[in-house]
Residue, then its C-alpha position, 0 to 999 in steps of 0.5 A: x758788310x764794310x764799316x766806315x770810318x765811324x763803325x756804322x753799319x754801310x749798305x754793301x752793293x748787293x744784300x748779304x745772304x741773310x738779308x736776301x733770305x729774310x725779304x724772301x721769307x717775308x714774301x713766302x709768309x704773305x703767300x702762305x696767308x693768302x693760301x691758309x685763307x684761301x683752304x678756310x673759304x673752300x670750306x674743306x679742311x681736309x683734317x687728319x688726325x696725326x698722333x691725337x684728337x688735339x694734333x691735327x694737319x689740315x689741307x692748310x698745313x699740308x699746302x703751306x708747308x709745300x710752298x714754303x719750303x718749295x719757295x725757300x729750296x728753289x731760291x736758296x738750294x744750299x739751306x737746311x729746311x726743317x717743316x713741321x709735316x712729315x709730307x712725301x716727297x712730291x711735284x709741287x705746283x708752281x702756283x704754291x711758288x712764291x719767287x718775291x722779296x720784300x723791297x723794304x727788307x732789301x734795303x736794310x743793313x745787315x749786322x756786321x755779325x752776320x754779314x759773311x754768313x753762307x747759305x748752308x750755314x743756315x737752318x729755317x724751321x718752318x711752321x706752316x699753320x702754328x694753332x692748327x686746332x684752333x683754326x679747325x674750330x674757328x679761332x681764326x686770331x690764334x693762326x699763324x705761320x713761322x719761319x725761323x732762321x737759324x745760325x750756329x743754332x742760335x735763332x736770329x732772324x724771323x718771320x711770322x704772318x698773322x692771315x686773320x689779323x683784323x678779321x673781326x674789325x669790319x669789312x674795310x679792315x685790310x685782313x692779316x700782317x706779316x711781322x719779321x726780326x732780326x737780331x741786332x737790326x730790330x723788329x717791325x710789323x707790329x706797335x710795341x706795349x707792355x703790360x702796366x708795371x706790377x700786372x702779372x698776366x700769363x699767357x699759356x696752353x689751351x689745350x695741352x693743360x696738364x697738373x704741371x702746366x697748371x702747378x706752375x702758373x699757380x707759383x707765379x701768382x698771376x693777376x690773370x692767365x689767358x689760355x689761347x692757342x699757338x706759340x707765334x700767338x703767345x709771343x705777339x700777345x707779350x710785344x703787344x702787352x697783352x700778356x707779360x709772360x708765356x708759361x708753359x711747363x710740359x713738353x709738346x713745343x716744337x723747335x719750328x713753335x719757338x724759333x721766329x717768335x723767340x727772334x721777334x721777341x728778343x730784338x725788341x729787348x725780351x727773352x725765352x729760355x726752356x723752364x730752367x732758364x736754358x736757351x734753346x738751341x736751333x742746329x740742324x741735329x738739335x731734337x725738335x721738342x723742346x722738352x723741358x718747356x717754354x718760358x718767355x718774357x718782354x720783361x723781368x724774366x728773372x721774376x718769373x724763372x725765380x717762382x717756377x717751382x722744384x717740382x716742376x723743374x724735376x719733372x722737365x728734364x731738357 
């Protein structure tokens, strides 16, 4: 990407990989919503259990992660692509395929700092369904479906659609939002609030709940804690000023939980770290767990990770 003479940012004559990537990864979101919607109205879920009562995949995940991953392959064959199921390697319908790219994307600037990416520099670690218990049992706001993308294992672009935004809000409320970021360029799908200075609303597990989970959310001194379901779910309840901090202090969270979340909310100015203070780190070797938790702020990061207990920290190894 070239820059003039006063250092600001010149559209090139065709998008830089990157942004080719993030207008697909948006179109392949809004696919990936309209099938998540459409197993929920077949009414058959086909839920497996994988390693627990509350570790579940569904025909949902299982399709999504198809198209996705098939979608992104296709368009992108260099990618590293790191999904959340362990599915066969099988035929993929061509109807699971989506090819678009999102226009509006198309026409925004690349950051100089990643103008010159390559395709097999990048690692996206796909969620198909995030809050895949709570779509079993209805909680339908909870869903969503994340596409992290990754460079030098930091996360930097990303993509979350929400299929159940507005299911509540009446029939001629236009159902689901696709939200995307990218550092550097900003954030957009969605109206940015904080929670009032001086509240402390935490926002946490609903049900991987533990003794440490709870022991550290107690040390914060909370106004309110909100228990719902879904890491893509937490972060849009801090951007939107629901809630003023995620706390979750146990191992479960993924890499493909925390990679496009992290992304939207760092480019509107917030933060996520593991409980220590650590950032996360999203190359292709990385383990998946993040072990040693997630914690996650708009603002005052600082406050929070300063009252998370010894005991807890001695607990979470990273």
């Amino acid at each position: 990407m070239p820059l003039g003479t006063t250092g600001v940012l010149i559209m090139a004559s065709s998008p830089a990989v990157l942004i080719r990537l993030v207008a697909s990864a948006y179109s392949i979101a809004q696919k990936a919503g309209m099938i998540v919607r459409s197993v929920m109205a077949g009414g058959d879920l086909g839920i497996v259990e994988k390693t627990s009562s509350v570790d579940l995949q569904t025909k949902a995940d299982r399709l999504v992660q198809m198209s996705i991953c098939s979608s992104l392959a296709q368009k992108f064959p260099k990618l590293t692509i790191i999904g959340e199921e362990d599915l066969p390697v099988q035929e993929v319908d061509q109807e699971l395929i989506e090819d678009g790219q999102w226009e509006e994307i198309l026409k925004k600037p690349c950051p100089i700092q990643y103008s010159a990416i390559k395709e097999e520099d990048l690692v996206v670690w796909v969620d198909p369904l995030d809050g895949t218990k709570e779509y079993t049992e209805g909680l339908l706001d909870n869903v969503t479906v994340l596409i992290g993308i990754a460079y030098e294992g930091k996360a930097i672009a990303g993509v979350i659609n929400q299929p159940y935004y507005n299911y509540q809000a009446g029939a001629d409320a236009v159902l689901g939002r696709t939200i995307w970021g990218v550092l550097g360029l900003g954030a957009f799908g969605f109206q940015l609030n904080e929670v009032p200075d001086g509240k402390h609303i935490i926002t946490t597990t609903r049900s991987h709940s533990n003794k440490l989970v709870n022991d550290c959310i107690s040390a914060m001194n909370p106004d309110n804690v909100l228990r719902v379901g879904g890491a893509g779910n937490k972060i849009i309840q801090l951007i939107e000023g629901k809630a003023s901090a995620y706390v979750f202090a146990s191992p479960g969270c993924k890499k493909w939980d925390t990679c496009a979340p992290e992304v939207i909310l760092c480019a509107v100015g917030g933060k996520l770290t593991d409980i220590h203070g650590n950032t996360l780190q999203y190359h292709k070797e990385v383990k998946h767990m993040n072990s040693a938790g997630v914690l996650a702020t708009l603002r005052n990061h600082d406050y929070y990770a300063s009252r998370v207990p010894e005991t807890v920290k001695k607990a979470l190894v990273p």
